[in-house]
LUMBAKOL-933204 format. One line per 2 residues: their letters; for each residue x, y, z of N, C-alpha, C. Coordinates in Angstrom, 3 decimals, always signed. Atoms other than C-alpha are relative to their C-alpha. Example, Ala and Ser with C-alpha at 12.3 -4.5 7.8 and 13.67 -1.06 7.14 Angstrom:
BEGIN
as) +0.890,-1.190,+0.000,+12.300,-4.500,+7.800,+0.900,+1.200,+0.000 | -0.820,-1.190,-0.060,+13.670,-1.060,+7.140,-0.770,+1.090,+0.730
// end
This chain:
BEGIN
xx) +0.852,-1.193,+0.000,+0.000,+0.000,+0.000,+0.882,+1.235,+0.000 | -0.863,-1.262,+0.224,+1.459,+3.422,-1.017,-0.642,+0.859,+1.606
xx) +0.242,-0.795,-0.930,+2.163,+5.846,+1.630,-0.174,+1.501,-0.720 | -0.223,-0.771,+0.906,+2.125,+8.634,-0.789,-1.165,+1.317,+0.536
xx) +1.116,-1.060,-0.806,+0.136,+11.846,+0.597,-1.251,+0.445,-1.609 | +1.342,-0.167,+0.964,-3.376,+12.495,-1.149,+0.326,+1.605,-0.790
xx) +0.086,-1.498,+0.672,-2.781,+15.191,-3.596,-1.213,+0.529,-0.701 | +0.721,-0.810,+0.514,-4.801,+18.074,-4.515,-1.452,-0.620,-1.284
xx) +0.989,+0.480,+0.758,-6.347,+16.314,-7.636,-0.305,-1.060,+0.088 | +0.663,+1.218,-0.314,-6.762,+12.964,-6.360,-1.060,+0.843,+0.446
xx) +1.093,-0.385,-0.935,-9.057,+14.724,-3.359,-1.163,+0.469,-1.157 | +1.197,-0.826,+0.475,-10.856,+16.634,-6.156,-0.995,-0.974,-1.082
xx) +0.690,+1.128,+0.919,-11.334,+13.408,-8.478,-1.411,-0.939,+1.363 | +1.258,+0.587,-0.894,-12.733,+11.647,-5.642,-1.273,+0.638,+0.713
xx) +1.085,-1.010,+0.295,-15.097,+14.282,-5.122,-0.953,-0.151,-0.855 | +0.798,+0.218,+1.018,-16.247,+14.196,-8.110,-0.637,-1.092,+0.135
xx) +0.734,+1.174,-0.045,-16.636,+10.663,-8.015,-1.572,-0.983,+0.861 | +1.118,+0.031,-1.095,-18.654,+10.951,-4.955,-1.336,+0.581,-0.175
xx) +1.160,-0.736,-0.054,-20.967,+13.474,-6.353,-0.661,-0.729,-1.280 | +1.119,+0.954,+0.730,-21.703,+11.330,-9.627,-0.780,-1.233,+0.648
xx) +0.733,+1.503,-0.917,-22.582,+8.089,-7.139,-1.642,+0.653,+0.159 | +1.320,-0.966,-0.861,-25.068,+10.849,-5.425,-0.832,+0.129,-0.938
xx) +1.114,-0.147,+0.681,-26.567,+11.931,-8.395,-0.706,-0.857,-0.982 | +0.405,+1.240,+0.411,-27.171,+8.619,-9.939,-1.012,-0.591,+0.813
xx) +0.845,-0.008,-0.891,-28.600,+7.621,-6.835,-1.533,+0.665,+0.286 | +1.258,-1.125,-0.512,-31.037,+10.788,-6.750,-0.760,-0.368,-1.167
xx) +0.788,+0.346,+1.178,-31.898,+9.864,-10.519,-0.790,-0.870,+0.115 | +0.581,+1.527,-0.179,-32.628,+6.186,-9.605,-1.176,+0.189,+0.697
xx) +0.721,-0.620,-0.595,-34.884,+7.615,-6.890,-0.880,+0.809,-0.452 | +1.216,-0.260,+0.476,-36.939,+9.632,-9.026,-0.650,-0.691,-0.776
xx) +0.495,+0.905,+1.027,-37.225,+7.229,-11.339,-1.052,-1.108,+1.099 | +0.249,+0.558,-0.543,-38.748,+5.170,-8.866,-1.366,+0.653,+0.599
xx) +0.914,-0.441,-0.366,-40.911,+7.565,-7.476,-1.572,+0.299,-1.445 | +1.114,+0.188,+1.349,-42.314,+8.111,-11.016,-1.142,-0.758,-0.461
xx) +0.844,+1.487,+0.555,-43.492,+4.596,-11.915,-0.635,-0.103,+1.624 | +1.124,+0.201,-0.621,-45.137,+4.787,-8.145,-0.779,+1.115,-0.178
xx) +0.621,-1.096,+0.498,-47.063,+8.007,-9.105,-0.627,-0.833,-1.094 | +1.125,+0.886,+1.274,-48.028,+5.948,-12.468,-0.941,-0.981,+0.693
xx) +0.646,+1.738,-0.568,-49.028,+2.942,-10.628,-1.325,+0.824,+1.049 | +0.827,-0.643,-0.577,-50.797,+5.296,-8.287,-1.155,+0.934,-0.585
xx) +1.450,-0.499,+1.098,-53.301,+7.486,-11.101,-0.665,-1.490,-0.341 | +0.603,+1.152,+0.598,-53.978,+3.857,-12.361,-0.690,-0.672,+1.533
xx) -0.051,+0.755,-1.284,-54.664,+2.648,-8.798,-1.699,+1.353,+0.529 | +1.012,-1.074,-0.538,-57.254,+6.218,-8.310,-1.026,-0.185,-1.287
xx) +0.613,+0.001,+0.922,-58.479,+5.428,-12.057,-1.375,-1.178,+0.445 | +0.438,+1.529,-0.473,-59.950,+2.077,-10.854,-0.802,+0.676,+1.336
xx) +1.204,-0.401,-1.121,-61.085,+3.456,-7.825,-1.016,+1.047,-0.365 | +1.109,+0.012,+0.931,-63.459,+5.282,-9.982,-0.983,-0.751,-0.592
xx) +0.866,+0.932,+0.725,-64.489,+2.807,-11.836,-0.836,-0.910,+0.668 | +0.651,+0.603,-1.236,-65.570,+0.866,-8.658,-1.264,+0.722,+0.457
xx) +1.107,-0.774,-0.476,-67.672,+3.619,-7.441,-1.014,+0.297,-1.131 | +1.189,+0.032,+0.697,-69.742,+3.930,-10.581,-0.817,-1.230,-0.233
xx) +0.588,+1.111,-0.017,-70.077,+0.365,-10.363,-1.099,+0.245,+1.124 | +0.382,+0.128,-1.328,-71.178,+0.792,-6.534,-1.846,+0.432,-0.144
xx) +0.941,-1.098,-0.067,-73.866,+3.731,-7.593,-1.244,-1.018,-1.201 | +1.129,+0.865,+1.307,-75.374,+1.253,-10.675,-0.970,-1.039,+1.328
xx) +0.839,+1.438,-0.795,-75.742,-1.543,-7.688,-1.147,+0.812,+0.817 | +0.843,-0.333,-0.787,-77.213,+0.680,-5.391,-1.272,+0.939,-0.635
xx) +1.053,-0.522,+0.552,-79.833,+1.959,-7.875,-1.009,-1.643,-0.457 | +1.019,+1.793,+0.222,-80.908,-1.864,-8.639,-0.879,-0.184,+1.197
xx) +0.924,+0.320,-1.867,-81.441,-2.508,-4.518,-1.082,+0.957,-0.163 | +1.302,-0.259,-0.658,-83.824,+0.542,-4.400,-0.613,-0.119,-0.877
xx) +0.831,+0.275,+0.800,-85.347,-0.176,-7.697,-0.856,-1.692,+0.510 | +0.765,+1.381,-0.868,-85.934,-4.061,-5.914,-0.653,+0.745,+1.186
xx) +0.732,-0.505,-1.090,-87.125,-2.314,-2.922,-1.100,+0.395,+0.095 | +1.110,-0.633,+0.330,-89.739,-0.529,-4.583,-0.513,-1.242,-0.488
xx) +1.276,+1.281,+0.365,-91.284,-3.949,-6.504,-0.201,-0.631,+1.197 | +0.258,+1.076,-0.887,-90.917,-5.922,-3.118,-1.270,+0.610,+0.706
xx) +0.767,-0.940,-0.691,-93.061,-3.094,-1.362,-1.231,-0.018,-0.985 | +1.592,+0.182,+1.022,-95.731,-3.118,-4.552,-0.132,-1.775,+0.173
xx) +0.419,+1.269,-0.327,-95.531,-7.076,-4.146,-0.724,-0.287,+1.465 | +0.442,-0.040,-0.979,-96.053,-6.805,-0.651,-1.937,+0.503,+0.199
xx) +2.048,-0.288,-0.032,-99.680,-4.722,-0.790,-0.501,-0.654,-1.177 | +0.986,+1.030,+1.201,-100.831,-6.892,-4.089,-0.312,-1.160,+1.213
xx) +0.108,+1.220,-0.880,-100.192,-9.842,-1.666,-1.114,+0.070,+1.132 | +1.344,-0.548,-1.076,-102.174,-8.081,+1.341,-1.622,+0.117,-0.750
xx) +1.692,-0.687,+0.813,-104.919,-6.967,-1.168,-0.443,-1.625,-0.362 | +0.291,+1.656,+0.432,-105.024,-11.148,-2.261,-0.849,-0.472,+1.169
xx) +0.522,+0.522,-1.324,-105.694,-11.914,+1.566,-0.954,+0.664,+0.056 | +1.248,-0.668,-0.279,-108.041,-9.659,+2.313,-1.433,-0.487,-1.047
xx) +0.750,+0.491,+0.934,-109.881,-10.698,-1.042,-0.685,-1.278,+0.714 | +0.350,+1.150,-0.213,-109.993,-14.205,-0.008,-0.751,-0.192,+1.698
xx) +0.599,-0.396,-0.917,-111.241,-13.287,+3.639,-1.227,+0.143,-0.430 | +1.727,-0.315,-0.106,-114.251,-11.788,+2.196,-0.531,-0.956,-0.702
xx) +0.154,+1.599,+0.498,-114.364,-14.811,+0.221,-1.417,-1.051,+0.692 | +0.394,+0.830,-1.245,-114.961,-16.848,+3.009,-1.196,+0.455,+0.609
xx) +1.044,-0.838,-0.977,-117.296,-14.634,+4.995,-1.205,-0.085,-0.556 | +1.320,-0.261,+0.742,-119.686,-14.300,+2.208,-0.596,-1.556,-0.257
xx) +0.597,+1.098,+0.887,-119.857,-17.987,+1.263,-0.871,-0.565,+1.317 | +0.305,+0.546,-1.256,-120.418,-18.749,+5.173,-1.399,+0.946,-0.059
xx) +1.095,-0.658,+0.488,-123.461,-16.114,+4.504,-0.849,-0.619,-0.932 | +0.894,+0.201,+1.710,-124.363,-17.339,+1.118,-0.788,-1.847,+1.004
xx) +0.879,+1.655,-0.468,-125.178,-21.236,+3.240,-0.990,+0.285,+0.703 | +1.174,-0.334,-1.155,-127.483,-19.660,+5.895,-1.158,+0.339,-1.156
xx) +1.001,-0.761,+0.660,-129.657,-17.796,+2.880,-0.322,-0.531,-1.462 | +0.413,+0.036,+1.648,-129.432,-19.924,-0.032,-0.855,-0.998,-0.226
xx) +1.538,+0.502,+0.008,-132.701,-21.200,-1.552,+0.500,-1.756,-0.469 | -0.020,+1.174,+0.036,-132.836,-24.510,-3.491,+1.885,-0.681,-0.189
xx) -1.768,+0.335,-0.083,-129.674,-27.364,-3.045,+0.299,+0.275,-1.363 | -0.678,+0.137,+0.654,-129.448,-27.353,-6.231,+1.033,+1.685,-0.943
xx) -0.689,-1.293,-0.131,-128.512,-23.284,-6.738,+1.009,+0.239,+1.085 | -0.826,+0.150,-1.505,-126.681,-24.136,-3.240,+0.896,-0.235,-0.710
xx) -1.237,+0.749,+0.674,-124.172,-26.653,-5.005,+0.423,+1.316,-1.099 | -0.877,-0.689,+0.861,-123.772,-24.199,-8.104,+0.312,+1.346,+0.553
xx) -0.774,-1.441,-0.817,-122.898,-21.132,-5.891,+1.394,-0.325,+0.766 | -1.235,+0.240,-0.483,-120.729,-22.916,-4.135,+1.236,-0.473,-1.220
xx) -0.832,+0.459,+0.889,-118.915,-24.542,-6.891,+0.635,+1.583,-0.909 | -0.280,-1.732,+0.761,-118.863,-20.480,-8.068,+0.996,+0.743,+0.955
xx) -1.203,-0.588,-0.891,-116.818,-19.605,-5.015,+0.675,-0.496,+0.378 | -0.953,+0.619,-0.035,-114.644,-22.232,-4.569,+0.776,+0.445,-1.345
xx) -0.953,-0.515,+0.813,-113.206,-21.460,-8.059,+0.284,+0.912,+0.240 | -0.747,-1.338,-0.431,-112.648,-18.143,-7.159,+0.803,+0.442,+0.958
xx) -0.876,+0.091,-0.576,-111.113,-19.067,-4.374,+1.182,-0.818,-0.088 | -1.124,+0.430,+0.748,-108.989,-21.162,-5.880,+0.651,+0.636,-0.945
xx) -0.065,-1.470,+1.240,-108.453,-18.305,-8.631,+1.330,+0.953,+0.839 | -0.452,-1.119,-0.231,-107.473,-16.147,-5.443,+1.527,-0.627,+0.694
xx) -0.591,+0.841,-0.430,-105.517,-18.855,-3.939,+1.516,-0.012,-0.656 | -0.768,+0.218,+1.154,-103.294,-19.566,-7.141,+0.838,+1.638,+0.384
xx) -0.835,-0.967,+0.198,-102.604,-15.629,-7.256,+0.488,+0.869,+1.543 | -0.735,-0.501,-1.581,-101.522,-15.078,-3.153,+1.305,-0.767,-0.085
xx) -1.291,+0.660,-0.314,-98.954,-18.321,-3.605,+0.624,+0.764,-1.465 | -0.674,-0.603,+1.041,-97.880,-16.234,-7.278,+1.059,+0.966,+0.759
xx) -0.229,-1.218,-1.129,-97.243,-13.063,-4.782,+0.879,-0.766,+0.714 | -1.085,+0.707,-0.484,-95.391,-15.082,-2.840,+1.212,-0.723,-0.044
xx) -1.108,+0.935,+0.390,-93.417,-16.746,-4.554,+1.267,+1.326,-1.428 | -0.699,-1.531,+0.588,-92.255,-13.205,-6.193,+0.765,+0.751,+1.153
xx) -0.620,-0.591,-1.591,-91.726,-11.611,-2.619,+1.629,-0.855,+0.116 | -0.995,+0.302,-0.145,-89.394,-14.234,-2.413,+1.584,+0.055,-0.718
xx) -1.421,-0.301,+1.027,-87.038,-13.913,-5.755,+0.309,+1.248,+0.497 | -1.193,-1.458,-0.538,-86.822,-9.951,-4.357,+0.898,+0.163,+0.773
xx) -0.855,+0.033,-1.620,-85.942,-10.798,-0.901,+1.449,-0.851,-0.782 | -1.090,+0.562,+0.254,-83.191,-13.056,-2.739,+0.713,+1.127,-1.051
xx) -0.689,-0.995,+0.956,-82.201,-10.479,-5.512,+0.471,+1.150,+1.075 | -0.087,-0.998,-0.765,-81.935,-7.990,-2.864,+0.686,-0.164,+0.461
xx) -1.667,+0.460,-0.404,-79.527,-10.143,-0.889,+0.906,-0.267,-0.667 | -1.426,-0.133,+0.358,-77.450,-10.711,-3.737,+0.074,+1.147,-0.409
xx) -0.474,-1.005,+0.353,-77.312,-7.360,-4.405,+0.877,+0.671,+1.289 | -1.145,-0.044,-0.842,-76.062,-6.731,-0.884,+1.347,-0.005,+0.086
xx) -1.474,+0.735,-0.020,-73.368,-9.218,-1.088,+0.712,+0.774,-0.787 | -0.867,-0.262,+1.584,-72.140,-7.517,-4.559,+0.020,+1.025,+0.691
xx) -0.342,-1.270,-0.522,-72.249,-4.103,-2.747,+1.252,-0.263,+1.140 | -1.010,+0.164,-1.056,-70.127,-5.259,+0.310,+1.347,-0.580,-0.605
xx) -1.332,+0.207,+0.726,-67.481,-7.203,-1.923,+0.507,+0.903,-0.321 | -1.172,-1.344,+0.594,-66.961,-3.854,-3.911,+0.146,+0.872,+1.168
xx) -0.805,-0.834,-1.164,-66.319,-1.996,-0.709,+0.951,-0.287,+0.217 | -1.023,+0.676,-0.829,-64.557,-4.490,+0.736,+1.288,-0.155,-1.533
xx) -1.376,-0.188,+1.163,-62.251,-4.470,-3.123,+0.546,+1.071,+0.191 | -0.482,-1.367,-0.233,-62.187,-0.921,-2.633,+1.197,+0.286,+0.805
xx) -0.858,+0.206,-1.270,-60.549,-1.029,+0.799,+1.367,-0.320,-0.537 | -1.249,+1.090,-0.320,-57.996,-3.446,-0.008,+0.698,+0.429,-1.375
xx) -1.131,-0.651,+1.326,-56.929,-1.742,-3.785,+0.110,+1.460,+0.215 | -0.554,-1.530,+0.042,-55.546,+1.498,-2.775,+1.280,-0.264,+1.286
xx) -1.048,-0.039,-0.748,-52.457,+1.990,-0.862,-0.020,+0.596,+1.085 | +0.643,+0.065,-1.484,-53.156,+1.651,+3.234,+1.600,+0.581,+0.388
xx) -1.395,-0.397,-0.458,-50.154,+2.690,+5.447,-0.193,-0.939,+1.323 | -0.419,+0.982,-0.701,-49.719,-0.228,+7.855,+0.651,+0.051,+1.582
xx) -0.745,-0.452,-0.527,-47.021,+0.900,+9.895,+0.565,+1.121,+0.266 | -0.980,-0.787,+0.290,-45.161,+3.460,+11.250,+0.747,+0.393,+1.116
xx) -0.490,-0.131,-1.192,-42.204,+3.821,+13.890,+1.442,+0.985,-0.281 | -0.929,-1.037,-0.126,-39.856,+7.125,+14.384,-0.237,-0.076,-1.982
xx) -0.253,-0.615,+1.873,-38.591,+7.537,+9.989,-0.561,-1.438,-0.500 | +0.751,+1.500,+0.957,-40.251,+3.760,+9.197,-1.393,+0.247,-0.131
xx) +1.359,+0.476,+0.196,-43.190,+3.751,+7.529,+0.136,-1.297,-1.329 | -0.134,+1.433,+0.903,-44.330,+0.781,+5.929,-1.891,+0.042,-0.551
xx) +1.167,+0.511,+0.881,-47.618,+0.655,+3.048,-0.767,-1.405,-0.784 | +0.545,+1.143,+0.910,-49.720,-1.990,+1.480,+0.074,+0.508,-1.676
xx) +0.082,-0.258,+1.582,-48.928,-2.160,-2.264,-0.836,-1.212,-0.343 | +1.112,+0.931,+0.917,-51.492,-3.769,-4.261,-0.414,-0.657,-1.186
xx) +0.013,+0.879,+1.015,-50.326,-5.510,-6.843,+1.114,-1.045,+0.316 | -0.739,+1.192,-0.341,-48.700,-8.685,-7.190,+0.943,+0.230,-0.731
xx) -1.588,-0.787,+0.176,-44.893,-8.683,-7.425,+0.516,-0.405,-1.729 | -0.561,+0.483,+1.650,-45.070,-10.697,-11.563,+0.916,+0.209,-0.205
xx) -1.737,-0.199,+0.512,-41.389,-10.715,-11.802,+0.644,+0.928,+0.258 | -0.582,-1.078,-0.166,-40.614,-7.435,-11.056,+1.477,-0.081,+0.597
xx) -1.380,-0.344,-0.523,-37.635,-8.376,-8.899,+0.257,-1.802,-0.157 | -0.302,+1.918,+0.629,-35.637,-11.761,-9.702,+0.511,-0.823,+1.618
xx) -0.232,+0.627,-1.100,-35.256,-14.439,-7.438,-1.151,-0.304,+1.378 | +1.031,+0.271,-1.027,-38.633,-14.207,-5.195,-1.414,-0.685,-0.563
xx) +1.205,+0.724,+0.507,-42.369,-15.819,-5.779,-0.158,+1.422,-0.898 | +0.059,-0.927,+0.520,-43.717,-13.891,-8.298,-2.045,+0.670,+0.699
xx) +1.388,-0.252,-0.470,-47.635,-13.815,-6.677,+0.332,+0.137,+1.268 | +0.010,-0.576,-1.219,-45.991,-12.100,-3.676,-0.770,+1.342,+0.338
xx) +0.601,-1.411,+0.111,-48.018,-8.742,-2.551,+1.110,+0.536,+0.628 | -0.777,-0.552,-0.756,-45.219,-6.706,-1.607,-0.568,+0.907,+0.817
xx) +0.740,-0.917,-0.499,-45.080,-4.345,+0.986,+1.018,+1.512,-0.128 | -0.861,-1.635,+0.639,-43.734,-0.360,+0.512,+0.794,+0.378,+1.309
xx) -1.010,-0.809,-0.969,-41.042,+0.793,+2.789,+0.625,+1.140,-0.575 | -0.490,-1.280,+0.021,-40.466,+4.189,+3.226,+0.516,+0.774,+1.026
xx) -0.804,-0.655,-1.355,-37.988,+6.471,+5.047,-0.444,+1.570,-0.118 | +0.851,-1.417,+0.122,-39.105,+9.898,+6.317,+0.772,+0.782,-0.792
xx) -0.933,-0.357,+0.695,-35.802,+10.949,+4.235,-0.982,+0.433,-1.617 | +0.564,-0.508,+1.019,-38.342,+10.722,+1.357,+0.603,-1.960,-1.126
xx) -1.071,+0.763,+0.892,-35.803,+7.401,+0.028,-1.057,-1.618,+0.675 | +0.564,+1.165,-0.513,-37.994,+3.611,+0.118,+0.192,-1.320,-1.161
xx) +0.104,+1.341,+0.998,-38.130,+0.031,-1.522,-0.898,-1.219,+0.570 | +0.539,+0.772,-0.788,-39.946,-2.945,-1.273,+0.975,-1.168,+0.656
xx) -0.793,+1.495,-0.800,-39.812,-5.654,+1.338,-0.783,-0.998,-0.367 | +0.493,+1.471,+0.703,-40.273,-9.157,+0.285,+0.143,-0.930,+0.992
xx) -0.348,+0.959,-0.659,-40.582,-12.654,+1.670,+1.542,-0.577,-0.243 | -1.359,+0.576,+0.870,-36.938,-14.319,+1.118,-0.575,-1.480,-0.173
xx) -0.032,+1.616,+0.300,-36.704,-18.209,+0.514,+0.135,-0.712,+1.589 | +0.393,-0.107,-0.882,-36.641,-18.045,+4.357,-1.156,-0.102,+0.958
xx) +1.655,-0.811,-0.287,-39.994,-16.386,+4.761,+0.486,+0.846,+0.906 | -0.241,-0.522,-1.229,-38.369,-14.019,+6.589,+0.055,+1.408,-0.560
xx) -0.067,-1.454,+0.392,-39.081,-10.021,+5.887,+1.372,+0.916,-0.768 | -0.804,-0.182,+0.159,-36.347,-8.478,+3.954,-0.170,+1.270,-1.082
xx) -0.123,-1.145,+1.243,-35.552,-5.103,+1.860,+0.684,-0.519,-1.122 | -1.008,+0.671,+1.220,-34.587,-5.953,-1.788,+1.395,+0.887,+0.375
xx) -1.244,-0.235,+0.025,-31.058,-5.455,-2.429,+0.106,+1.321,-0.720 | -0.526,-1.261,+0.251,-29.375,-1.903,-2.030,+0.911,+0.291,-0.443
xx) -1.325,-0.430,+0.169,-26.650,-0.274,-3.365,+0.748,+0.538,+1.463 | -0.435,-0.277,-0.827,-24.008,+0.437,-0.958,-0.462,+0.833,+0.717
xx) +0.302,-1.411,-0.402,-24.907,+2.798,+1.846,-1.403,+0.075,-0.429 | +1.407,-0.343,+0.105,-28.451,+2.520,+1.054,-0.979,-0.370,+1.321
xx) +0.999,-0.260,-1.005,-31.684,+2.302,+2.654,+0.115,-1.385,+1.394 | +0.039,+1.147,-1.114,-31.367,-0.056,+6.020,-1.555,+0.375,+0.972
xx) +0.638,-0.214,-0.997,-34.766,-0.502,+7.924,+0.263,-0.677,+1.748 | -0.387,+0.663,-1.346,-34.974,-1.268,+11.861,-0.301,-1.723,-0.330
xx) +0.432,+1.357,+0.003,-35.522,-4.563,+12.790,-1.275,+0.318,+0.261 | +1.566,+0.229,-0.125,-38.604,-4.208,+14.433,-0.890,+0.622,-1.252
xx) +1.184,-0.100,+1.546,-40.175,-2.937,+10.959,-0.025,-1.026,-0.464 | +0.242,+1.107,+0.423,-39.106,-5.755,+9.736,-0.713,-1.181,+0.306
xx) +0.733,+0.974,-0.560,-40.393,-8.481,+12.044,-1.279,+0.481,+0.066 | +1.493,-0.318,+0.579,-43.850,-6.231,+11.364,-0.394,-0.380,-1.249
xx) +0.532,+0.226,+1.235,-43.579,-6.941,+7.819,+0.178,-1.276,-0.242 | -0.479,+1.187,-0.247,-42.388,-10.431,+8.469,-1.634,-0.275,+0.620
xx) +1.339,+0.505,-0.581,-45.832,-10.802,+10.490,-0.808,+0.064,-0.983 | +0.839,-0.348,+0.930,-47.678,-9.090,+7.641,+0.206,-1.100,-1.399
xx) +0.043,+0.503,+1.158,-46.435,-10.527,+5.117,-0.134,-1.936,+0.230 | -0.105,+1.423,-0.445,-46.312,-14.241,+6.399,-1.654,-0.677,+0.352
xx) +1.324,+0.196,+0.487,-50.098,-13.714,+7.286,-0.440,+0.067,-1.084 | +0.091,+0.307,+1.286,-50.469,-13.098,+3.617,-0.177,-0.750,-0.729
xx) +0.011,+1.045,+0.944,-49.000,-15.723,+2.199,-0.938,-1.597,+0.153 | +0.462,+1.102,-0.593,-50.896,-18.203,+4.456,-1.343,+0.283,-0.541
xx) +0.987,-0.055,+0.923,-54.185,-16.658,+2.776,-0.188,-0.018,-1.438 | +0.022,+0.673,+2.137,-53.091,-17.497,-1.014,+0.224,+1.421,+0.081
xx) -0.351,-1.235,+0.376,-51.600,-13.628,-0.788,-1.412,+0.771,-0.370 | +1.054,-0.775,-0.250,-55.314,-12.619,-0.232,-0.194,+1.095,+1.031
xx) -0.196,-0.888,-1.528,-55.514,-9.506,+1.928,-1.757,+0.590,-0.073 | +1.350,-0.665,+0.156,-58.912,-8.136,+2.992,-0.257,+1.202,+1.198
xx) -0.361,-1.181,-0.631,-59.886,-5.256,+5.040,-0.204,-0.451,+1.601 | -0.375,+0.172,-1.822,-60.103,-7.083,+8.797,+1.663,-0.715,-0.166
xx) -1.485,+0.198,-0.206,-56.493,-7.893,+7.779,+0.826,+1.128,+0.664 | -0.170,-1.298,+0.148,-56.042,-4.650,+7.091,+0.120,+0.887,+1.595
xx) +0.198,-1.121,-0.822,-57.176,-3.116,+10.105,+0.333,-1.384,+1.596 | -0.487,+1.235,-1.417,-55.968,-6.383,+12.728,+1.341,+0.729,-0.062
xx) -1.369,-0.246,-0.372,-52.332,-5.847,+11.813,+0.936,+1.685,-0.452 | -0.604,-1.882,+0.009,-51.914,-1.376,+11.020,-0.115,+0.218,+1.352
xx) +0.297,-0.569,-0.892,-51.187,+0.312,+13.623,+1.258,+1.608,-0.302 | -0.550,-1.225,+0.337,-49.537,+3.884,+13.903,+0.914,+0.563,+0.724
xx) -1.432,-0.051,-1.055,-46.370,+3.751,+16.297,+0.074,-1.390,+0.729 | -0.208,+1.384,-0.749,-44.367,+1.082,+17.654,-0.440,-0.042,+1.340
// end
């Protein structure tokens, strides 16, 4: 090893050299921030498109709401019919002259009560497809909430400069060497400087690989995203929003 004293233009080369690292670095870093900004309009585009879905469903429910409610008084108006039915025929036996006008009166209000009969179990059996259309329209309303929730980017974590986000797409190759139907998760330093953390071949929480001198999180972020992400994978990398809101919290 030379003992040779650092001259003037070494110091100023390595300077230099130091300040292209930096601004390579700062480039890489916007570049990064960019494509999450893209990923993020496409991520607010969609959450649009959800909510006009939401507003179609919830014009179906009160459009069902309104036939179940006109099914409902047809149905009442059936009963009541067939009540007076009854009443009158129990009348019509006390006052009616010969049997044989007896038999054909009666045989005149039994069909009609069979008539009214036929159209109370119709009514009924309509009441019921609403009450079922109505609950699956429910269900289809609460799924797209509950999609809603879970496609937009949550913030999970956050302790002293660690914060840690839910990203919401699956990792398809993006980085080599891990599953590719991992959901990563977003680590960010209050510096403004973040990457994701992945499962390793481990299963054990880890920041992809930095350039020298780059981003290091604590441990304890990690063994948070190590929890998070490990519950994850144990649901087929399904996340939903009592995931969501079991394992965020907002200081260590």
């Amino acid at each position: 090893m030379s003992n040779n004293p650092l001259t003037v233009v070494n110091a100023i080369e390595n300077l230099v050299a130091a300040y292209n690292l930096e601004v390579a670095e700062f480039d890489q870093m916007v570049t990064e921030v960019d494509q999450l900004q893209a990923q993020n309009d496409k991520l607010n585009t969609s959450v649009k498109d959800y909510e006009q879905g939401t507003a179609v469903l919830l014009k179906n429910l009160e459009n069902a709401q309104i036939k179940l409610a006109q099914a409902n008084r047809e149905r009442d108006q059936a009963l009541t019919k067939n009540q007076d039915a009854t009443i009158t025929l129990a009348a019509f036996k006390e006052i009616a002259g010969t049997p044989k006008k007896l038999r054909d009166k009666i045989k005149s209000y039994k069909e009609r009560l069979e008539s009214q009969r036929l159209a109370a179990e119709q009514q009924k059996r309509y009441h019921q497809d609403e009450c079922k259309k109505t609950k699956q329209l429910k269900a289809q309303i609460a799924e797209l909430e509950n999609r809603l929730d879970v496609a937009a980017i949550n913030q999970i974590y956050r302790s002293g400069n660690d914060i840690v986000q839910t990203y919401p797409y699956h990792l398809g190759g993006m980085v080599e060497g891990h599953d590719e139907q991992q959901t990563p998760l977003l680590y960010l330093n209050q510096s403004g400087r973040g990457g994701l953390i992945l499962l390793n071949k481990d299963d054990e929480a880890e920041l992809v690989d930095a350039p020298k001198g780059g981003l290091r999180p604590k441990k304890s972020t990690l063994e948070h995203c190590g929890k998070w992400l490990r519950r994850a994978k144990a649901n087929g990398w399904q996340t939903d929003v009592k995931d969501l809101k079991a394992l965020a919290n907002s200081s260590d």
